[in-house]
N, CA, C and O of each residue as an XYZ file, in Angstrom:
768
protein
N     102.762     16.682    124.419
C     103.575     15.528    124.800
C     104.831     15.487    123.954
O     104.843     15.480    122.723
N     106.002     15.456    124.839
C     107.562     15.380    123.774
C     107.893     13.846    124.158
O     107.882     13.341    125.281
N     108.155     13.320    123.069
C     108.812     12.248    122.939
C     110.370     12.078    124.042
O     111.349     12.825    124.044
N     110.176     11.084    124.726
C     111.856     11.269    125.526
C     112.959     12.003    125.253
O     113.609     12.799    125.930
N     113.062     11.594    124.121
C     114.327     12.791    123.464
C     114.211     13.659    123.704
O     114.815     14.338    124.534
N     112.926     14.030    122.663
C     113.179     16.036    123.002
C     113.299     16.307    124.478
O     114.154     17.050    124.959
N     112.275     15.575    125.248
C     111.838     16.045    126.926
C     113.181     16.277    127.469
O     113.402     17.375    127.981
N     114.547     14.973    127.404
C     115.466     15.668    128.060
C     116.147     16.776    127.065
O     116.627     17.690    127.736
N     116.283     16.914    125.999
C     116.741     17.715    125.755
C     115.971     19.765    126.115
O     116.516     20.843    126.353
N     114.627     19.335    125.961
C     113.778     20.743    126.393
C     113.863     20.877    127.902
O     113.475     21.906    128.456
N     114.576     19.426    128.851
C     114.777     20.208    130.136
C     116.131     20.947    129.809
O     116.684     20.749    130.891
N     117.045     21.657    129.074
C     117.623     22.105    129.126
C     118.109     23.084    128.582
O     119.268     23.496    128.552
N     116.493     23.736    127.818
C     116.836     24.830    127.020
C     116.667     26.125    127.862
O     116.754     25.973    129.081
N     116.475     27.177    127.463
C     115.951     28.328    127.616
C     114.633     29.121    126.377
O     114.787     29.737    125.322
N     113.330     28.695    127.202
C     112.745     28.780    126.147
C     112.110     30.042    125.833
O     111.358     30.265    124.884
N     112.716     31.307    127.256
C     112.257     32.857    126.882
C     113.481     33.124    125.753
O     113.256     34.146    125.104
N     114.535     32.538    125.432
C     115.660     33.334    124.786
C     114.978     33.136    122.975
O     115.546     33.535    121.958
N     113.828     32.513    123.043
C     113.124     32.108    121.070
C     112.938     33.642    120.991
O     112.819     34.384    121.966
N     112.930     33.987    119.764
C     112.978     34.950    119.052
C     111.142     35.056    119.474
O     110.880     36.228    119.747
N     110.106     34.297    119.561
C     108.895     34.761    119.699
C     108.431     33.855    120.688
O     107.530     33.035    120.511
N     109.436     34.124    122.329
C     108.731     33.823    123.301
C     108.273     34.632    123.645
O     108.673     35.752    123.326
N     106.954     34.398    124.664
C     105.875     35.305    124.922
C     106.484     35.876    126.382
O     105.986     36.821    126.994
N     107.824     35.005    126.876
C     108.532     36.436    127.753
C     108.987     37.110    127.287
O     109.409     38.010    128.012
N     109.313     37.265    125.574
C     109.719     38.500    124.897
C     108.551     39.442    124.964
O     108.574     40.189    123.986
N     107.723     39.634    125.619
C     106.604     40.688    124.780
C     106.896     41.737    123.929
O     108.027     42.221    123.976
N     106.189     42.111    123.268
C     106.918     43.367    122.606
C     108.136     43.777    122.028
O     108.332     44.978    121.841
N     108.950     42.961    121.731
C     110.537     42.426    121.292
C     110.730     43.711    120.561
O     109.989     43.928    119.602
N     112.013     44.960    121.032
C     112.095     45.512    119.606
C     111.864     45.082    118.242
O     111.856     43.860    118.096
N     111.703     45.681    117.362
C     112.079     45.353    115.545
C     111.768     46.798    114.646
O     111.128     47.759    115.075
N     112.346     46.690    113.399
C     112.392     47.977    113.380
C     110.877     48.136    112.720
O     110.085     47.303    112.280
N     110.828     49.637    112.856
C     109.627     50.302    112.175
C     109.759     50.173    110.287
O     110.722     50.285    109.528
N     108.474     49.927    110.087
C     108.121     49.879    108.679
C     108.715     50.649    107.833
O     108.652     51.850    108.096
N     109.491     50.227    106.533
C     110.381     51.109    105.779
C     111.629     51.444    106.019
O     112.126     52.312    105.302
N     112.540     50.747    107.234
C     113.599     52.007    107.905
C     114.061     50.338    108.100
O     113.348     49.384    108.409
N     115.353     50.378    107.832
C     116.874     49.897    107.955
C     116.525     48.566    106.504
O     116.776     47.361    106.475
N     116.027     49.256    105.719
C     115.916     48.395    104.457
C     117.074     47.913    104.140
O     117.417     46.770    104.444
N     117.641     48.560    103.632
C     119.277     48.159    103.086
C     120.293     46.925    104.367
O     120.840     45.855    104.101
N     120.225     47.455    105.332
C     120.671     46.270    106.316
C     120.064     44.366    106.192
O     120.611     43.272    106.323
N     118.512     44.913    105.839
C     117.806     43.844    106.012
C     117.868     43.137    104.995
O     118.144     41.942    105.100
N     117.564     43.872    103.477
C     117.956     42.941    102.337
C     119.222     42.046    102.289
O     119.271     40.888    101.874
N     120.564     43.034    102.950
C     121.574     42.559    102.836
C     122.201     41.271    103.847
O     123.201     40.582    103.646
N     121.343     41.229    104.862
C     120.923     39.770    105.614
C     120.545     38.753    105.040
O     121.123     37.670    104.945
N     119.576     39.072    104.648
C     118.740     38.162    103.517
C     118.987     37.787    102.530
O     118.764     36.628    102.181
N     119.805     39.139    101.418
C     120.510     38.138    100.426
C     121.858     37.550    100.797
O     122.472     36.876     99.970
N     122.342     37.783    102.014
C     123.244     36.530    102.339
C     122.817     35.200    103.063
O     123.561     34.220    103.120
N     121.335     35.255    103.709
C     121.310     33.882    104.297
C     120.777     33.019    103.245
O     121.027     31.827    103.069
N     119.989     33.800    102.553
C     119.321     33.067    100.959
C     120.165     32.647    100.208
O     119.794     31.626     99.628
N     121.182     32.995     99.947
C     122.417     32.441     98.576
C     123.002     31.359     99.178
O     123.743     31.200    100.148
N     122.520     30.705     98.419
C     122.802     28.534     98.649
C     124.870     28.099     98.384
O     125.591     27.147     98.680
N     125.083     29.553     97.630
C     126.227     29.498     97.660
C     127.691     30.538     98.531
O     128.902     30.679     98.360
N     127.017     30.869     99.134
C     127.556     31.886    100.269
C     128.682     31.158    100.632
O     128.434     29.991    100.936
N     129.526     31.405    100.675
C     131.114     30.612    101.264
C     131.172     31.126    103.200
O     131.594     30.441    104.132
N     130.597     32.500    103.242
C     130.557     33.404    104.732
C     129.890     32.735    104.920
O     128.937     33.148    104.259
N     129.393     31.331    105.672
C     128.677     31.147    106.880
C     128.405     31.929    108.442
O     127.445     31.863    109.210
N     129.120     32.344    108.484
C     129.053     33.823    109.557
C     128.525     35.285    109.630
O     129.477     36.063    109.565
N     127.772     35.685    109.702
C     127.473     37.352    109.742
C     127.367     37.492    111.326
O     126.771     36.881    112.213
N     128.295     38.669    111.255
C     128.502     39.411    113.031
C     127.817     40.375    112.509
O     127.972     40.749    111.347
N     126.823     40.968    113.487
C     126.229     42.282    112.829
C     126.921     43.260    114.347
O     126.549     42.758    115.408
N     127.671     44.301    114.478
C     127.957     44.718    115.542
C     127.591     46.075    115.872
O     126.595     46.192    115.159
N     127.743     47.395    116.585
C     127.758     48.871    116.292
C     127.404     48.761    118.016
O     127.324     47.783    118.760
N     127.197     50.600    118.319
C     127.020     50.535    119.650
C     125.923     50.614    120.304
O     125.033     51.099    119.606
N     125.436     50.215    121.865
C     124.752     49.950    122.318
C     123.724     50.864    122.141
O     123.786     52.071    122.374
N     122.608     50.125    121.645
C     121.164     51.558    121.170
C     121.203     51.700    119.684
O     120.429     52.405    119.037
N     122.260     50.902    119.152
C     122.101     51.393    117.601
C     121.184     50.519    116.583
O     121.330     50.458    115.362
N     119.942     49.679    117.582
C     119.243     48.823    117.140
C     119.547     47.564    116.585
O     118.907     47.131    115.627
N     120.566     46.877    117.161
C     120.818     45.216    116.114
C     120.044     44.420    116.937
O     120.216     43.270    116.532
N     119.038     44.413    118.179
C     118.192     43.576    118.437
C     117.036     43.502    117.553
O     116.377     42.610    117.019
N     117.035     45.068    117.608
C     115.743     45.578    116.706
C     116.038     44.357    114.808
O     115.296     43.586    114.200
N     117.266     44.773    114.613
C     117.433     44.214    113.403
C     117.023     42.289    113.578
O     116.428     41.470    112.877
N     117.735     42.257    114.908
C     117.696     40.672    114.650
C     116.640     40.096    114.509
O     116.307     39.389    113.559
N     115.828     40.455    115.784
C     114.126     40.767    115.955
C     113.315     40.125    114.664
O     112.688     39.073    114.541
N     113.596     41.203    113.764
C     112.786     41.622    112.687
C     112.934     40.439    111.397
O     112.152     39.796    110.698
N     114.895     40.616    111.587
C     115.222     39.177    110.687
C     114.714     37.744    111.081
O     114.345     36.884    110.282
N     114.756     37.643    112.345
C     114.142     36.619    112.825
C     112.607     36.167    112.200
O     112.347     35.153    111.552
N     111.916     36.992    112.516
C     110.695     37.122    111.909
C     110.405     36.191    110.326
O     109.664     35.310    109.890
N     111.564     37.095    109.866
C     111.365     37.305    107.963
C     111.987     35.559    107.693
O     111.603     34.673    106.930
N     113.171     35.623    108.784
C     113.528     33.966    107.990
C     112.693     32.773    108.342
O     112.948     31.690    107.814
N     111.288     32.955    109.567
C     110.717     31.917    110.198
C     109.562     31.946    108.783
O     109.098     31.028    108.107
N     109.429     33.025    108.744
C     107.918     33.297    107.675
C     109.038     32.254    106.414
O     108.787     31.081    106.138
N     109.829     32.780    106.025
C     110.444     32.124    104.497
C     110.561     30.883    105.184
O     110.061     30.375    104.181
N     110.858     29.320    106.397
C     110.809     28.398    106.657
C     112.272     28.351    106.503
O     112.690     27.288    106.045
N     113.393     29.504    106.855
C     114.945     29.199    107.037
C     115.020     29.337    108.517
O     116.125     28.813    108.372
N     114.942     29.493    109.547
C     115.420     29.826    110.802
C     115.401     29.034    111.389
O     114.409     28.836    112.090
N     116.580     28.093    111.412
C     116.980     26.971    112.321
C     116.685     27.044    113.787
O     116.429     26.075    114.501
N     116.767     28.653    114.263
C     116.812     28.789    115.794
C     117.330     29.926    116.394
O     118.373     30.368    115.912
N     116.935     30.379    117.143
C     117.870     31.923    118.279
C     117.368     31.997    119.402
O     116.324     31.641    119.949
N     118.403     32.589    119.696
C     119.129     32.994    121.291
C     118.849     34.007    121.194
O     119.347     34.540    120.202
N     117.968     34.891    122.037
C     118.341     36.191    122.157
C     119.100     36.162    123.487
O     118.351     36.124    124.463
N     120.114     36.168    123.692
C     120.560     36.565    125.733
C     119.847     37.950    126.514
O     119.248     38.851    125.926
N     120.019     37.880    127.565
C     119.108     39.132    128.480
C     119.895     39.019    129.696
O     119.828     38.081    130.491
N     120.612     39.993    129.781
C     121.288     40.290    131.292
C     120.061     39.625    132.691
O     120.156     38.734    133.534
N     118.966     40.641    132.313
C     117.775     40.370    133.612
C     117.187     39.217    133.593
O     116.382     38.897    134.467
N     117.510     38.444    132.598
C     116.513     36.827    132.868
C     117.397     35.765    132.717
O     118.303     35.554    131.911
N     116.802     34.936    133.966
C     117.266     33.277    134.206
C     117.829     32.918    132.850
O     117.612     33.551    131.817
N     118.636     31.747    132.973
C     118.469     31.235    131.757
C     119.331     31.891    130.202
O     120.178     31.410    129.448
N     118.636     33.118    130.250
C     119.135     33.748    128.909
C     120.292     34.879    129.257
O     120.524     35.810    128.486
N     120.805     34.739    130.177
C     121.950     35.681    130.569
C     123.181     34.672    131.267
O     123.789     35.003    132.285
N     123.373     33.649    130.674
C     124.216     32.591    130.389
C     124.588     31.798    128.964
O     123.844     31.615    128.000
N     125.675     31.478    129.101
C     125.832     30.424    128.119
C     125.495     28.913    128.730
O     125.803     27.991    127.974
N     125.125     28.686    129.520
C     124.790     27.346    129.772
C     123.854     26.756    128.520
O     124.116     25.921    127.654
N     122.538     27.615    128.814
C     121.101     26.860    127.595
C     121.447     26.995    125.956
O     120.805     26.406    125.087
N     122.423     27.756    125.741
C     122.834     28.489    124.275
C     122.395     26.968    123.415
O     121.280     26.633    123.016
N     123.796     26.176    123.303
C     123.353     25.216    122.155
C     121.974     24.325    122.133
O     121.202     24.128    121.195
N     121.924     23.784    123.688
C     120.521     22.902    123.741
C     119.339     23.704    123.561
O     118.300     23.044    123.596
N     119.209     24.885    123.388
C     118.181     25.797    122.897
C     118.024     25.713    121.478
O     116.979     25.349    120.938
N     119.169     26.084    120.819
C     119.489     26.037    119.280
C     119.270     24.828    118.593
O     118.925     24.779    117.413
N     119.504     23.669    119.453
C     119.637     22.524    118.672
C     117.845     21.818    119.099
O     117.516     20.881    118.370
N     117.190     22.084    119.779
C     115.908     22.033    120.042
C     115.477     22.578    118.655
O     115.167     21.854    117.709
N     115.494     24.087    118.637
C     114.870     24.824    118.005
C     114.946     24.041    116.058
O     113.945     24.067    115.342
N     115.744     23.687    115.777
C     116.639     22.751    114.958
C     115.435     21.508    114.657
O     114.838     21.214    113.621
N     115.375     20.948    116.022
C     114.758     19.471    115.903
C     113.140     20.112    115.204
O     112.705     19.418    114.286
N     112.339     21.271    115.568
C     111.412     21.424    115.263
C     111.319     21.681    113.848
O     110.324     21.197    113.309
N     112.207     22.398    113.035
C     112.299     22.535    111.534
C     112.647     21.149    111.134
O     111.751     20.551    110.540
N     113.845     20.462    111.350
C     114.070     18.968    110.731
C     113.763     18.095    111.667
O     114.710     17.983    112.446
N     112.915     17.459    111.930
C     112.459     16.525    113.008
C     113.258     15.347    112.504
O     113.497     14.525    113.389
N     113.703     15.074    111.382
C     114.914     13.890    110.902
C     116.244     14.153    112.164
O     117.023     13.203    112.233
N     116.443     14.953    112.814
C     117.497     15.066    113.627
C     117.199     14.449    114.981
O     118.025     14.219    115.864
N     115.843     14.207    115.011
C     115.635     13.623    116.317
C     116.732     12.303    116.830
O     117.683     12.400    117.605
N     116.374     11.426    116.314
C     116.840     10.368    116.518
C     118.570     10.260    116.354
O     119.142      9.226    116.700
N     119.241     11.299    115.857
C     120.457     11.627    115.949
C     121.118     12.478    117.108
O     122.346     12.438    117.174
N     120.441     13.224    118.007
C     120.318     13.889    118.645
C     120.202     13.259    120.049
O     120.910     13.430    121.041
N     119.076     12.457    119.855
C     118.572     11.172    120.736
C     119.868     10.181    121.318
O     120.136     10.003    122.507
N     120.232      9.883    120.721
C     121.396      8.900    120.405
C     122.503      9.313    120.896
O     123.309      8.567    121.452
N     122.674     10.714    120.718
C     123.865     11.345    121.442
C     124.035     11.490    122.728
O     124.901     10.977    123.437
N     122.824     12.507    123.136
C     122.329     12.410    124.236
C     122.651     10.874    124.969
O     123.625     10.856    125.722
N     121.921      9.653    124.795
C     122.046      8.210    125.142
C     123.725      7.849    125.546
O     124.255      7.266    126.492
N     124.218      8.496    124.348
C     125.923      7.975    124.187
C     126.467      8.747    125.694
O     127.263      8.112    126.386
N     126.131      9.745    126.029
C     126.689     10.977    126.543
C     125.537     11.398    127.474
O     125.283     12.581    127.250
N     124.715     10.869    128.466
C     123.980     11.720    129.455
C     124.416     12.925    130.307
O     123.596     13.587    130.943
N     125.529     13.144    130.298
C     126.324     14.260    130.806
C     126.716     15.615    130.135
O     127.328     16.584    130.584
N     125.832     15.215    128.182
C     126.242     16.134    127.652
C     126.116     17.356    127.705
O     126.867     18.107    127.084
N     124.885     17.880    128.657
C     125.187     19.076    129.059
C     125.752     19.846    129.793
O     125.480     21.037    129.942
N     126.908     18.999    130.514
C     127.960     19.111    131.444
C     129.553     19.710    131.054
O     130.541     20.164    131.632
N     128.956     19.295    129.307
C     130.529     19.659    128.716
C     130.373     20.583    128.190
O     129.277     21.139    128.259
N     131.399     21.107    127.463
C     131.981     22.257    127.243
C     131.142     22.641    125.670
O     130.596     21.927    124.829
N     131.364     24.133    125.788
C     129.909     24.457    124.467
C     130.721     24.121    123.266
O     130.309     24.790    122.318
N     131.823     23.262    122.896
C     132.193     23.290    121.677
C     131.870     21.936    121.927
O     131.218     21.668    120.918
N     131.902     20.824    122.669
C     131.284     19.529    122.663
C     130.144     19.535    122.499
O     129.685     18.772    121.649
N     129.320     20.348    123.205
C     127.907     20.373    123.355
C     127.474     20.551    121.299
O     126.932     19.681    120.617
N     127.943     21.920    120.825
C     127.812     22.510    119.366
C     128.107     20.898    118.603
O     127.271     20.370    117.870
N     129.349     20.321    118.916
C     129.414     19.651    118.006
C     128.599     18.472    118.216
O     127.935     18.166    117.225
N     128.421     17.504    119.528
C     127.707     16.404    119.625
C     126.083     16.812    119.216
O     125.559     15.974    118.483
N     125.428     17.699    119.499
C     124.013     18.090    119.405
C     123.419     19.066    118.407
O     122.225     19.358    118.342
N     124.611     19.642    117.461
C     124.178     20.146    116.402
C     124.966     19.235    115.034
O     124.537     18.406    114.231
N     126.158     19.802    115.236
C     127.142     19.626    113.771
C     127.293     18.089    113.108
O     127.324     17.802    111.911
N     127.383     17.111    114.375
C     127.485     15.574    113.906
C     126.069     15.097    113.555
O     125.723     14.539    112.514
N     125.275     15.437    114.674
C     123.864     15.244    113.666
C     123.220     15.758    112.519
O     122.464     15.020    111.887
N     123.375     16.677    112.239
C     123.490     17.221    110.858
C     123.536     16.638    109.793
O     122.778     16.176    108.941
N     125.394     16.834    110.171
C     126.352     15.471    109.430
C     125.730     14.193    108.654
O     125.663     13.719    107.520
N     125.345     13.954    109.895
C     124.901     12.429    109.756
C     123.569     12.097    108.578
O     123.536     11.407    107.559
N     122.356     13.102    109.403
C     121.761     13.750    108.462
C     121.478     13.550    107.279
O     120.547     13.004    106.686
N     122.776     14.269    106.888
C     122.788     14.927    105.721
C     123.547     13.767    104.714
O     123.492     13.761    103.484
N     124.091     13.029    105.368
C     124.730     11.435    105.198
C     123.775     10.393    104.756
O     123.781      9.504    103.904
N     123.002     10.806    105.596
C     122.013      9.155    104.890
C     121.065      9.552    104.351
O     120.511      8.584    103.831
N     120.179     11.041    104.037
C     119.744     11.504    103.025
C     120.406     12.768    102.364
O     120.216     13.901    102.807
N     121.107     12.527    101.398
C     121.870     13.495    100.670
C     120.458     14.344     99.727
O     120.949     15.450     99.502
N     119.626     14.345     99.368
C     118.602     15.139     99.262
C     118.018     15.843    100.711
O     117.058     16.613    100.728
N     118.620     15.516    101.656
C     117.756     16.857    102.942
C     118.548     18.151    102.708
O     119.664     18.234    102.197
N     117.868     19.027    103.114
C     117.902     20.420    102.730
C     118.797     21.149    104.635
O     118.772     22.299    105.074
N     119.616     19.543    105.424
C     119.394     19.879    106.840
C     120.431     21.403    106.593
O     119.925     22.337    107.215
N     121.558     21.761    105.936
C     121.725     22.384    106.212
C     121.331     23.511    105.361
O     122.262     23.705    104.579
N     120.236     24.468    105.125
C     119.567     25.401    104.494
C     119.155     26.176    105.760
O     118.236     26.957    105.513
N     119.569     26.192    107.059
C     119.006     27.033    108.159
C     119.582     28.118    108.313
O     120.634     28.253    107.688
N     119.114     29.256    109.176
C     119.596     30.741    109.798
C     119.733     30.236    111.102
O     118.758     29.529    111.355
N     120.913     30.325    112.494
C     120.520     30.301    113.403
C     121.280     31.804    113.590
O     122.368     32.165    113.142
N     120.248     32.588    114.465
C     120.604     33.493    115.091
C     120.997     33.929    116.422
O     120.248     33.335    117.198
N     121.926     34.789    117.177
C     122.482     35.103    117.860
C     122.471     36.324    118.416
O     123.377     37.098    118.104
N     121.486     36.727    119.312
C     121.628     38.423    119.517
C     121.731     38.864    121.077
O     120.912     38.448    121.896
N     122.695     39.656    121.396
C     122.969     39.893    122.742
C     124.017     39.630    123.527
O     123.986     39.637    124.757
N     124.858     39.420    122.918
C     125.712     38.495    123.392
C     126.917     39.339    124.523
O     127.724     38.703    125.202
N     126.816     40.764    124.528
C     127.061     41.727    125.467
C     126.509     41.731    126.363
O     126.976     42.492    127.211
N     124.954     40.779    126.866
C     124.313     40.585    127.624
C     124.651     39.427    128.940
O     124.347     39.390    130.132
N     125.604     38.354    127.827
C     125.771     36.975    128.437
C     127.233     36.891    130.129
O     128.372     37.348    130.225
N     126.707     36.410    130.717
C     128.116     36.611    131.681
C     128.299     34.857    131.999
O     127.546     33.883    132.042
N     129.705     35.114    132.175
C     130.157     36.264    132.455
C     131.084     36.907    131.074
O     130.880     36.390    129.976
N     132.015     37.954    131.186
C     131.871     38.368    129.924
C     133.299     37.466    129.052
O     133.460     37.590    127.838
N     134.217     36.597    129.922
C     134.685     35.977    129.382
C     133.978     34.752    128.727
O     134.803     33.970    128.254
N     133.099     34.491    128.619
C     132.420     33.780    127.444
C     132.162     34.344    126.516
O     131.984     33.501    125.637
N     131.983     35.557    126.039
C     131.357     36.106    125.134
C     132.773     36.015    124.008
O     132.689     36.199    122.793
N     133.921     35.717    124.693
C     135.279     35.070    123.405
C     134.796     33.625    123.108
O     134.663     33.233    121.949
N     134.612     33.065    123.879
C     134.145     31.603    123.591
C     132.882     31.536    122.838
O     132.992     30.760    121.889
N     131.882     32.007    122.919
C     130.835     31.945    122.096
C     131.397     32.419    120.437
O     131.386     31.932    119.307
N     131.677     33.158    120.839
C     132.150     33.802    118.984
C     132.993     33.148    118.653
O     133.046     33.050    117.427
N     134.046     32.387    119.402
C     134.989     31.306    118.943
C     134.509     29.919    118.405
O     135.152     29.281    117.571
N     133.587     29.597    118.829
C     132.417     28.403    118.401
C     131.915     28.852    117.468
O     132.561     28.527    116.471
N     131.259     29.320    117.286
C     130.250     30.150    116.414
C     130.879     30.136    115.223
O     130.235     29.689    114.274
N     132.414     30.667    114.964
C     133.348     31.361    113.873
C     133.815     29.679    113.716
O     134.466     29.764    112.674
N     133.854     28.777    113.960
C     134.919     27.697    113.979
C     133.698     26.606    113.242
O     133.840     25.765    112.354
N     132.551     26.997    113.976
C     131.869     25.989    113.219
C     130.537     26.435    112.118
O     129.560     25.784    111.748
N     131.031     27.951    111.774
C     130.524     28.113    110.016
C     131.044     27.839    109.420
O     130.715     28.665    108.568
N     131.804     27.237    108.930
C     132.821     26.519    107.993
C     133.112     24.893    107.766
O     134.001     24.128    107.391
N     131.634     24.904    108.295
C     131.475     22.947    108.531
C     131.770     22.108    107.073
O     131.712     20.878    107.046
């Protein structure tokens, strides 16, 4: 049972694009021992509380394993209790081969680590029933960044922003003029 809030907000996610939905079966990741150095170096950047880069693009060419990597990171930051949330996109499936579900996926995924965001989230939604109608830098900011904010406003001891959200596929998403807009969001609002 989801509380109203979440319910409209989970009618509007995409919930094969989680890093461990069970329409992922079998999700690449890499094999034991092999792309060490990549992975530490993920890790000791999402771990350092003082990182100024809020952003890591991990890029190279198609087949050169960065699902596999994300996959795997995904994994490592849910086990440590950092992974705010991810998208994997998929050309072949509903849902995850759009930017439509992107933020209300992310910001779901969000409510389940800080459930303090509910009611900020809630509220927005209320202010704005159309908010999934607008544009993904309204959407990012009304349903992630201001609640946060806010958050992080009336308890200055929450840890809301200590999360990883991840992003993988995004060569997948159409059409492919979004895939400037996604990274334009993305790049605009690590630097909150």
């Amino acid at each position: 049972f989801l509380p109203p809030a979440l319910k409209k907000l989970f009618d509007h996610i995409a919930p094969s694009a989680f890093h461990n939905s069970a329409d992922r079966h079998d999700p690449p990741k890499c094999h034991p021992r092999t792309r060490e150095a990549i992975l530490r170096k993920i890790l000791d950047w999402a771990r350092d509380p003082h990182n100024l880069r809020l952003l890591m693009w991990i890029y190279g060419p198609a087949g050169a394993g960065k699902s596999a990597i994300m996959q795997t990171m995904a994994e490592i930051l849910e086990e440590l209790g950092i992974l705010g949330g991810s998208f994997f996109f998929f050309r072949g499936a509903a849902q995850r081969n759009e930017k439509t579900h992107l933020i209300a996926t992310l910001a779901y995924q969000l409510t389940q680590k800080v459930p303090s965001l509910v009611p900020y989230i809630s509220t927005a939604m209320d202010n704005d029933p159309a908010i999934f109608t607008r544009t993904l830098e309204t959407q990012m900011r009304t349903l992630v960044i201001d609640p946060m904010s806010a958050a992080a406003r009336d308890d200055p001891r929450s840890n809301v922003w200590c999360y990883v959200m991840l992003v993988d596929g995004l060569d997948e998403c159409s059409p492919p003029e979004s895939h400037k807009e996604i990274i334009t969001l993305l790049n605009n609002h690590s630097f909150v």
